[in-house]
PDB file of N, CA, C and O in Angstrom:
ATOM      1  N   UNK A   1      68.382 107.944  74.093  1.00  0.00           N
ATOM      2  CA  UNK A   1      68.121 107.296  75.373  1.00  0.00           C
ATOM      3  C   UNK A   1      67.536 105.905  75.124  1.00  0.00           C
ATOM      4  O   UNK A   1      66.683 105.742  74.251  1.00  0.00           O
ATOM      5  N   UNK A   2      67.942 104.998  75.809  1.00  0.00           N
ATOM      6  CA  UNK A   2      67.516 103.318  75.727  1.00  0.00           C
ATOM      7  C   UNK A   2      66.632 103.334  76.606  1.00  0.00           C
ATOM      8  O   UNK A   2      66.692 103.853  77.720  1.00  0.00           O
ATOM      9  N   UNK A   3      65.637 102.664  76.042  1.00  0.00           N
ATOM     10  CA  UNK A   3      64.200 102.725  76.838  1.00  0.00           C
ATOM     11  C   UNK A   3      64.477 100.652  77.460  1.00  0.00           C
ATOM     12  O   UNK A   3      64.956  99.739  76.787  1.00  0.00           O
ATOM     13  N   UNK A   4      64.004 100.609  78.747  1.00  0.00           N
ATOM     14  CA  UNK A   4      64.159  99.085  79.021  1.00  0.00           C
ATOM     15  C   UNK A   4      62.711  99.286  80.021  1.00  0.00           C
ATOM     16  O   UNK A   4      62.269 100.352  80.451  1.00  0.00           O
ATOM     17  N   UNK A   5      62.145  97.878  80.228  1.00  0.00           N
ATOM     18  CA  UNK A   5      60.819  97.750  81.048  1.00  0.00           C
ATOM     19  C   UNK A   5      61.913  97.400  82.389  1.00  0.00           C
ATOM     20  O   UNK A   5      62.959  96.752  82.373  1.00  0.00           O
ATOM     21  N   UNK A   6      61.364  97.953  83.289  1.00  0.00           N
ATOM     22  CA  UNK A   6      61.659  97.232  84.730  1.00  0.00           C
ATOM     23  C   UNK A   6      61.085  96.730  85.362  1.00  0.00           C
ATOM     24  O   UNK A   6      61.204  96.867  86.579  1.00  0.00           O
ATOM     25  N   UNK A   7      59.865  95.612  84.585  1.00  0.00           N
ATOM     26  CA  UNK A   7      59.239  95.059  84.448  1.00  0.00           C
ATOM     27  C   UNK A   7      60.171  93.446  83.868  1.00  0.00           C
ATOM     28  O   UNK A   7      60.842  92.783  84.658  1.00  0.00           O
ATOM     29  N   UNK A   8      60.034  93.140  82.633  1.00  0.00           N
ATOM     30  CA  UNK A   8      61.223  91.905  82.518  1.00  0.00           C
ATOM     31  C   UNK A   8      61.943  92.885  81.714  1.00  0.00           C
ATOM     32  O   UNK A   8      62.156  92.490  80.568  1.00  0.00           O
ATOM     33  N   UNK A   9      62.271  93.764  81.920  1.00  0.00           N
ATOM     34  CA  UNK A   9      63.887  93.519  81.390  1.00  0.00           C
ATOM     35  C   UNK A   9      64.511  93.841  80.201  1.00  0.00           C
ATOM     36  O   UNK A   9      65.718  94.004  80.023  1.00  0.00           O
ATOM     37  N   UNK A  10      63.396  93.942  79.205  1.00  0.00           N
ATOM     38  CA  UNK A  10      63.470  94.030  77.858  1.00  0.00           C
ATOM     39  C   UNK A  10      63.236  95.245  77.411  1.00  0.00           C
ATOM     40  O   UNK A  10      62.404  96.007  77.904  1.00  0.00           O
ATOM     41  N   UNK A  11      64.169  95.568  76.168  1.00  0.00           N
ATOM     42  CA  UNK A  11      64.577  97.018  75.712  1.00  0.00           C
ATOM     43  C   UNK A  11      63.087  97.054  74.766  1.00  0.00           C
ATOM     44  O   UNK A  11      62.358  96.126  74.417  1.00  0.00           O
ATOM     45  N   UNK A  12      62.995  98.466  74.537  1.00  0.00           N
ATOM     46  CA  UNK A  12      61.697  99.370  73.545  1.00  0.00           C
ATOM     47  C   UNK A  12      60.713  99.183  74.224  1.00  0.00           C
ATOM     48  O   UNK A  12      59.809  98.758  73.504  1.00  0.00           O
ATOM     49  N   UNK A  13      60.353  99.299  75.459  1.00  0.00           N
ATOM     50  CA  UNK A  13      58.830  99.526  76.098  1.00  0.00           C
ATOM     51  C   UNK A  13      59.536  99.999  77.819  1.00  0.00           C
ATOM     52  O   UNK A  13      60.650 100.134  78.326  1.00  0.00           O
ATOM     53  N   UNK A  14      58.018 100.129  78.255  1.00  0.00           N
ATOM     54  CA  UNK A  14      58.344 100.822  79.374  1.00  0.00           C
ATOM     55  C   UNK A  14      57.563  99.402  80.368  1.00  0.00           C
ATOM     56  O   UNK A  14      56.938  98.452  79.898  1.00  0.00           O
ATOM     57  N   UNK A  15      57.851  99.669  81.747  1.00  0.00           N
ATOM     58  CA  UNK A  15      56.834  99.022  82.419  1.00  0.00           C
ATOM     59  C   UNK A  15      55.066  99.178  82.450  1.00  0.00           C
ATOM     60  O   UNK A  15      54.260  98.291  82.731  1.00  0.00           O
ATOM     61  N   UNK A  16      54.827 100.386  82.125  1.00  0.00           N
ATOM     62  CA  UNK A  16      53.168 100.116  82.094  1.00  0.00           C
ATOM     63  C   UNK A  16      52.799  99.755  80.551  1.00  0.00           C
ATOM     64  O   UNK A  16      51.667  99.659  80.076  1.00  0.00           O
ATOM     65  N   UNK A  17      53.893  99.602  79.973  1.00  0.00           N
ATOM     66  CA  UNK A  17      53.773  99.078  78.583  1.00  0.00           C
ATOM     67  C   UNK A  17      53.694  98.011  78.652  1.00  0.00           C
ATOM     68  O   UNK A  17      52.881  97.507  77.877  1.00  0.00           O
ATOM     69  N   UNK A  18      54.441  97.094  79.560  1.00  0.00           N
ATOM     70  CA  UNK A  18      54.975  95.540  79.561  1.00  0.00           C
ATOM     71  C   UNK A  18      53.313  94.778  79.127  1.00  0.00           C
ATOM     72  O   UNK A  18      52.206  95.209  79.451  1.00  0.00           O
ATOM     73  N   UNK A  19      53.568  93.803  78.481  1.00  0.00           N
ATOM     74  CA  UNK A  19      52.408  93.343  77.851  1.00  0.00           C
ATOM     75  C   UNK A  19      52.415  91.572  78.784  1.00  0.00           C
ATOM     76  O   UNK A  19      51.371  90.927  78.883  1.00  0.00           O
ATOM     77  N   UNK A  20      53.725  91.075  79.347  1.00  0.00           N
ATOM     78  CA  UNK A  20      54.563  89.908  79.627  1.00  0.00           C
ATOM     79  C   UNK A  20      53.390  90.140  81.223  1.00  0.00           C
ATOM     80  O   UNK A  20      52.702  89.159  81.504  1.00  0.00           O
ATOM     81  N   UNK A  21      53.295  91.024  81.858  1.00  0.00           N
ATOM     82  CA  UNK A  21      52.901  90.931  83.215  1.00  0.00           C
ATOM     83  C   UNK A  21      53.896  89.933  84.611  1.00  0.00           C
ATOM     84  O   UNK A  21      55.095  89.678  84.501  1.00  0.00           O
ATOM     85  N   UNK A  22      53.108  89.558  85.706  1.00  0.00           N
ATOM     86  CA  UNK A  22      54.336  88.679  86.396  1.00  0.00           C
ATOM     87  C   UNK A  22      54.695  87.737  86.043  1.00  0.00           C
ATOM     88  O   UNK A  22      55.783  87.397  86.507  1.00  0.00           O
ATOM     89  N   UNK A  23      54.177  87.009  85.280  1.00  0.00           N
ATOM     90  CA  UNK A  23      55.179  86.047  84.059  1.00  0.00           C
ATOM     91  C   UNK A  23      56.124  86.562  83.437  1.00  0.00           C
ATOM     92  O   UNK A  23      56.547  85.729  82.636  1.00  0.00           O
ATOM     93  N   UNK A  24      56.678  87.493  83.381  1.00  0.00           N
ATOM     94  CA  UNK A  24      57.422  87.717  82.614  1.00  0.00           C
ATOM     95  C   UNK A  24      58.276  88.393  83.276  1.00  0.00           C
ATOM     96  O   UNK A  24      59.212  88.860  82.628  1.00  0.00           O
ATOM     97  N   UNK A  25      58.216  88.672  84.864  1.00  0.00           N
ATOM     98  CA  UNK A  25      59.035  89.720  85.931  1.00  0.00           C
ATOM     99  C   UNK A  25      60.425  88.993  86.061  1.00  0.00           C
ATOM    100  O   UNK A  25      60.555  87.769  86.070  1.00  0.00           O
ATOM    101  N   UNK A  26      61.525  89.978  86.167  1.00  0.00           N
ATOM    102  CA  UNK A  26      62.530  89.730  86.172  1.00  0.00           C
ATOM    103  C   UNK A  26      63.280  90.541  86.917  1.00  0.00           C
ATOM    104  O   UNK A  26      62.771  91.638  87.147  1.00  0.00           O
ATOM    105  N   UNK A  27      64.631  90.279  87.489  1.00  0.00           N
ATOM    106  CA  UNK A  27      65.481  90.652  88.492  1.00  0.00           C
ATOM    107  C   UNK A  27      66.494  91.553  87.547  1.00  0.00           C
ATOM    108  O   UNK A  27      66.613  90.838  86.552  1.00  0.00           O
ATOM    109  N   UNK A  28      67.282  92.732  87.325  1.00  0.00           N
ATOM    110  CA  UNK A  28      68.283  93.224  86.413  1.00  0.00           C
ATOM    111  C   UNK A  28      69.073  93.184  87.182  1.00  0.00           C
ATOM    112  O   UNK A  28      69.738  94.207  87.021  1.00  0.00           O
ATOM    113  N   UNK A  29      69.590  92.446  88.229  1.00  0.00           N
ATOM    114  CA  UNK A  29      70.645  92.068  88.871  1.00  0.00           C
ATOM    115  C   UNK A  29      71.027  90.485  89.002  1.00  0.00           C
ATOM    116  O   UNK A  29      72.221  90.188  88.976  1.00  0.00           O
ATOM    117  N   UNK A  30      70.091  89.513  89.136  1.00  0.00           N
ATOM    118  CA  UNK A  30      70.170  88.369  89.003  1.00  0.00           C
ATOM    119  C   UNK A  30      69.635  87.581  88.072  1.00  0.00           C
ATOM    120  O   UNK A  30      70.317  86.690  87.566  1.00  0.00           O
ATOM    121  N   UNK A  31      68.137  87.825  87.654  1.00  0.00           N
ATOM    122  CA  UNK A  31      67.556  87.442  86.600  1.00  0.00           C
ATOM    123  C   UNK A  31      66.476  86.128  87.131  1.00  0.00           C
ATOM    124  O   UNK A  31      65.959  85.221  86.479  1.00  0.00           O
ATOM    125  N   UNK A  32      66.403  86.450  88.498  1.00  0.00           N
ATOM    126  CA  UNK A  32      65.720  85.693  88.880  1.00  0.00           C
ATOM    127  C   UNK A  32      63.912  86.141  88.806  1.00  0.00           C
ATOM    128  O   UNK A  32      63.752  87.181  89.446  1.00  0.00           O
ATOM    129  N   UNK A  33      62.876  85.737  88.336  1.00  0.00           N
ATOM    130  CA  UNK A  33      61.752  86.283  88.535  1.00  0.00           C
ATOM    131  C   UNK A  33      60.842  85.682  89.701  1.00  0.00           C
ATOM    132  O   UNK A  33      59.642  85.419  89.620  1.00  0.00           O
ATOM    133  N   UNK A  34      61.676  85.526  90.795  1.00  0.00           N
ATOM    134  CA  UNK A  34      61.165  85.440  92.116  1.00  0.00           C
ATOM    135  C   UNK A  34      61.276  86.603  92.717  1.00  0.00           C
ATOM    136  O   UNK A  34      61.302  86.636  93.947  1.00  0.00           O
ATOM    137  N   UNK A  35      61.350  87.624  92.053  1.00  0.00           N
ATOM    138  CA  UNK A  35      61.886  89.037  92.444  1.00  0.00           C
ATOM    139  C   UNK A  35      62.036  90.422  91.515  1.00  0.00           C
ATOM    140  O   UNK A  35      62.608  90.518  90.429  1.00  0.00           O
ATOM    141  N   UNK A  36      61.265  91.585  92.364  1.00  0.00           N
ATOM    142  CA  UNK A  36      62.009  92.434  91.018  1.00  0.00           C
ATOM    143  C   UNK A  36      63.358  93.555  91.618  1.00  0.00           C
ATOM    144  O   UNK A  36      63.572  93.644  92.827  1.00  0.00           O
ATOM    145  N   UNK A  37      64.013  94.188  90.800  1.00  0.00           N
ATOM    146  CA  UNK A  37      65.586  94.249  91.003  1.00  0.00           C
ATOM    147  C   UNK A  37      65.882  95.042  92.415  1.00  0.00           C
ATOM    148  O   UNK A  37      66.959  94.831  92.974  1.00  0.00           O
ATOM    149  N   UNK A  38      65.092  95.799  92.897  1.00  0.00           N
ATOM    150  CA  UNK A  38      64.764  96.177  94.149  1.00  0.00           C
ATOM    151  C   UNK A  38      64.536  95.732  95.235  1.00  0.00           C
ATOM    152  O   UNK A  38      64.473  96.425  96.250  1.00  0.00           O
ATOM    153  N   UNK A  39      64.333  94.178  95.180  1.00  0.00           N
ATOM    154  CA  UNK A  39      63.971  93.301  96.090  1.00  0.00           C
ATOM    155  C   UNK A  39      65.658  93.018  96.306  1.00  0.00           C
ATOM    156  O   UNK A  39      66.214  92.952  97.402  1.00  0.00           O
ATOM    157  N   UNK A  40      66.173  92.902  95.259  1.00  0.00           N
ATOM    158  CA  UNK A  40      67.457  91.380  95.254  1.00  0.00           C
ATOM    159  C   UNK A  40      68.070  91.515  96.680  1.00  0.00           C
ATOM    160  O   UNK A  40      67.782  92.348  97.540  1.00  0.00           O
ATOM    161  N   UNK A  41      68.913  90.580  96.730  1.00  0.00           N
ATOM    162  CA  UNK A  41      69.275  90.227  97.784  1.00  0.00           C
ATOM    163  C   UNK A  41      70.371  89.228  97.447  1.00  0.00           C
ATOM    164  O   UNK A  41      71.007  88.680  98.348  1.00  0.00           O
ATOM    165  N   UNK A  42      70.640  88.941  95.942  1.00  0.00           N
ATOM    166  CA  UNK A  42      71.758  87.950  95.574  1.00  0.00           C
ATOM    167  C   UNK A  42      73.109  87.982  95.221  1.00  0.00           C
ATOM    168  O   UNK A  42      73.475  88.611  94.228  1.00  0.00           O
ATOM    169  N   UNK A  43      73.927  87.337  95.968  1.00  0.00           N
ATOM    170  CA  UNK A  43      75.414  88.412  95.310  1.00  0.00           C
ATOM    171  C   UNK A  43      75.483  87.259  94.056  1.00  0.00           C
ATOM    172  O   UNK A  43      76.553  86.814  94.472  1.00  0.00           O
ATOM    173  N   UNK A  44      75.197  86.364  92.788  1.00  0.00           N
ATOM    174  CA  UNK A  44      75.014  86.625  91.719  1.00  0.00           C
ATOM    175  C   UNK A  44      74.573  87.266  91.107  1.00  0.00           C
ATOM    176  O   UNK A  44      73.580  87.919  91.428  1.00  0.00           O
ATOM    177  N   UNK A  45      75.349  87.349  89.586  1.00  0.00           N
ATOM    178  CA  UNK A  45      75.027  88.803  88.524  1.00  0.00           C
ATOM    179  C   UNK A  45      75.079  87.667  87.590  1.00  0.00           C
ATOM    180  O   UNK A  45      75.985  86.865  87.360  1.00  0.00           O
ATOM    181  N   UNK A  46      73.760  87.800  87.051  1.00  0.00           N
ATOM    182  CA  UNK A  46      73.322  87.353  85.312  1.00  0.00           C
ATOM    183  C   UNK A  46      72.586  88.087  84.457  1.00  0.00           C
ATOM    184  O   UNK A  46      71.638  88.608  85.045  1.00  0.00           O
ATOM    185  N   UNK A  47      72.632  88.326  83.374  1.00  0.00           N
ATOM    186  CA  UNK A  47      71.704  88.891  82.415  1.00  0.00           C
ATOM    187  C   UNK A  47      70.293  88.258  81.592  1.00  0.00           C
ATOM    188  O   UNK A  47      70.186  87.448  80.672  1.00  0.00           O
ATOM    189  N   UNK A  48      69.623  88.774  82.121  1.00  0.00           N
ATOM    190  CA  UNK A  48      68.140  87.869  81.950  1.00  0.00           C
ATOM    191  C   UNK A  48      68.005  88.018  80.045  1.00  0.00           C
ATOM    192  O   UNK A  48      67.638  87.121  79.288  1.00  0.00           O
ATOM    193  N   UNK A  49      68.353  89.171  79.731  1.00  0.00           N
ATOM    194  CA  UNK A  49      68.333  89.311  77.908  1.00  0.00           C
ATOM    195  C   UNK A  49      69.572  88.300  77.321  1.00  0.00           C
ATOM    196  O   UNK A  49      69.308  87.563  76.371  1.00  0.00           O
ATOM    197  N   UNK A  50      70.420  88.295  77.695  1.00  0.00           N
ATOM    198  CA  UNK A  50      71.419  86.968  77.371  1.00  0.00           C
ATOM    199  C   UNK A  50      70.859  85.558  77.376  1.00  0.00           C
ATOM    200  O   UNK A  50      70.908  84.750  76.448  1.00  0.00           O
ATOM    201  N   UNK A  51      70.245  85.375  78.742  1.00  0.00           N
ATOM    202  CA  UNK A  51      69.626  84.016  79.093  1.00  0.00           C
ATOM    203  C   UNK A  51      69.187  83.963  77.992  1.00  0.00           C
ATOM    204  O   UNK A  51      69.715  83.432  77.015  1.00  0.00           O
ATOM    205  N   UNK A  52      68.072  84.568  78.057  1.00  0.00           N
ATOM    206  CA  UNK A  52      67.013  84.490  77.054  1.00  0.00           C
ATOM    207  C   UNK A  52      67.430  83.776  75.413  1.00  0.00           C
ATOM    208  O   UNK A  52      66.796  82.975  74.727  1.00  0.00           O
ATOM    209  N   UNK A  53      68.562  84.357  75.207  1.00  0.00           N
ATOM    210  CA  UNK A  53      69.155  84.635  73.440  1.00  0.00           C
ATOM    211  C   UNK A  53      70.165  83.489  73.860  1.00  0.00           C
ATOM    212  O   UNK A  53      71.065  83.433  73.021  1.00  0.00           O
ATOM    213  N   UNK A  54      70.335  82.505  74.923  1.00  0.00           N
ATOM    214  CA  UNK A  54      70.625  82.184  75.158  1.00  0.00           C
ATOM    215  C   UNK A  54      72.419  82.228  74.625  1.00  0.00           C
ATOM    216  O   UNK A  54      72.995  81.360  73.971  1.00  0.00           O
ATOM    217  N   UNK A  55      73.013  83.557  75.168  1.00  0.00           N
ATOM    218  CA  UNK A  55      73.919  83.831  74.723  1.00  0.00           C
ATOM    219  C   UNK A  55      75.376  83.441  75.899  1.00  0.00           C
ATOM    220  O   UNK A  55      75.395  83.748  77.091  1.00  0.00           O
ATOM    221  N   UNK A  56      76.063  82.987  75.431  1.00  0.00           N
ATOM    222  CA  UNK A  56      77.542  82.490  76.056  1.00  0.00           C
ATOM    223  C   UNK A  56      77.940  83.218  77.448  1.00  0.00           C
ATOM    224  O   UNK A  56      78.336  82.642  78.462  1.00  0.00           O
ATOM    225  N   UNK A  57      77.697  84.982  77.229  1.00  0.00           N
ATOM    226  CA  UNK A  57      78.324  85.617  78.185  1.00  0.00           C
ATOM    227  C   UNK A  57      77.087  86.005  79.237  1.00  0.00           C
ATOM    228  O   UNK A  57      76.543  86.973  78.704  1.00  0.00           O
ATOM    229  N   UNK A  58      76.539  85.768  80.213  1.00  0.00           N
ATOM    230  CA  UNK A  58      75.476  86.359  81.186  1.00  0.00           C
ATOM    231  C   UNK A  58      76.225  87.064  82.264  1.00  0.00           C
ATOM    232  O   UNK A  58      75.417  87.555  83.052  1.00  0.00           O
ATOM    233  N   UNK A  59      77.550  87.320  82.624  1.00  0.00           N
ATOM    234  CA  UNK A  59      77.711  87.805  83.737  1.00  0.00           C
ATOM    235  C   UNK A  59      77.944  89.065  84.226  1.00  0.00           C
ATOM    236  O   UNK A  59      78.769  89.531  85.012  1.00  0.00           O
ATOM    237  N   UNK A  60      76.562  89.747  83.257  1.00  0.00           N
ATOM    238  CA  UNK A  60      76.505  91.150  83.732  1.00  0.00           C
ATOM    239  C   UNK A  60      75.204  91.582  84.060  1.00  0.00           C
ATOM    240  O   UNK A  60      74.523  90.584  84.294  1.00  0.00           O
ATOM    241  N   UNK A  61      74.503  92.699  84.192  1.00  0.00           N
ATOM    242  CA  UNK A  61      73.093  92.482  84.676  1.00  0.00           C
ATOM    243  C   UNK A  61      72.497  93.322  83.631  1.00  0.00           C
ATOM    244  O   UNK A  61      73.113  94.136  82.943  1.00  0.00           O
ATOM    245  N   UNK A  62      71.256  93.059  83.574  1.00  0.00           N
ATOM    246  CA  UNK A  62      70.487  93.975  82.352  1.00  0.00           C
ATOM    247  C   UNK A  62      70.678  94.828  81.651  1.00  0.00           C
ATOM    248  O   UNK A  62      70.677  94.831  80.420  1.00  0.00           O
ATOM    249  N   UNK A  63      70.938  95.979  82.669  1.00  0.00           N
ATOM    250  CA  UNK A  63      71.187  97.351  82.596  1.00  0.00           C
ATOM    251  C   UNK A  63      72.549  97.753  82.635  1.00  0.00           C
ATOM    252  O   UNK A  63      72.880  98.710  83.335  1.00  0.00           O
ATOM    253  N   UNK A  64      73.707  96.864  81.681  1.00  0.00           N
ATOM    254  CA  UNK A  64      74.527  97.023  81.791  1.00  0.00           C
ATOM    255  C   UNK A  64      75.179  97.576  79.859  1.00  0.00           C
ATOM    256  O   UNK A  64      74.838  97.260  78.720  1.00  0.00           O
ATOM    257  N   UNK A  65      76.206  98.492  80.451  1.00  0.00           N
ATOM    258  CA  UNK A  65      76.522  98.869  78.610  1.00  0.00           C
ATOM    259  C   UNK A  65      76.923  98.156  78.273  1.00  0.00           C
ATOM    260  O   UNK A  65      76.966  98.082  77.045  1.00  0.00           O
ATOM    261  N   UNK A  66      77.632  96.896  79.216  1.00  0.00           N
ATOM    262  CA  UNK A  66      78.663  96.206  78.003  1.00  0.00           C
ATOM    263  C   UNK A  66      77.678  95.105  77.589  1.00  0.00           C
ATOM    264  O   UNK A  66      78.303  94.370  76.825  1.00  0.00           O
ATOM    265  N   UNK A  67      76.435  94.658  77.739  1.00  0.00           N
ATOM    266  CA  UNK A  67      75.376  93.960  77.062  1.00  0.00           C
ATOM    267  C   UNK A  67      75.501  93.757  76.095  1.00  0.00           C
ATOM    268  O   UNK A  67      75.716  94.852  75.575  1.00  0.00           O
ATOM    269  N   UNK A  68      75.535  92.634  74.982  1.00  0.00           N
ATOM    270  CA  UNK A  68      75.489  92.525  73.711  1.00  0.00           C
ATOM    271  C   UNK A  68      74.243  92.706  73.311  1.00  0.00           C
ATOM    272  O   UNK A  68      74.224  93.242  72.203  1.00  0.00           O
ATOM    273  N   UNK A  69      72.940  92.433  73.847  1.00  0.00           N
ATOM    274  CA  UNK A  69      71.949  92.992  73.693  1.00  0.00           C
ATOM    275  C   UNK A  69      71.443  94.380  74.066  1.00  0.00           C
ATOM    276  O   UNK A  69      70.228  94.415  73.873  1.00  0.00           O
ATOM    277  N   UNK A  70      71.855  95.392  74.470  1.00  0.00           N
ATOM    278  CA  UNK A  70      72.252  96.458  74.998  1.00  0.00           C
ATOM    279  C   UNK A  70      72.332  96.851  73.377  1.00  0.00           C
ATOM    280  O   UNK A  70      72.716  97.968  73.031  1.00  0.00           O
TER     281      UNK A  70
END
């Protein structure tokens, strides 16, 4: 089982683990941290772990298998 925070976003911890706090909150549907993924309201889809790794492909959302960070 893949453990991810739903907190920002990031795989091997949980949310009361998250160490990042609301600095570090993130959307797993948009990747916006004006929001967390329950809020959204955006019909864009980006991957906040892509952003990050600043990787080529973002147009899937966090919690997605085909993630290269996944």
């Amino acid at each position: 089982k893949v453990i991810r925070c739903l907190n920002c976003q990031r795989f091997g911890h949980v949310e009361a683990q998250c160490r990042g706090g609301d600095k570090a909150r993130s959307c797993h549907n948009c990747a916006s941290n004006e929001h967390l993924s329950k809020e959204c309201n955006s019909n864009s889809i980006a991957c906040i772990n892509c952003i990050r790794r600043n990787l080529p492909k973002t147009g899937h959302r966090a919690n997605s298998y085909y993630c290269p960070v996944f």
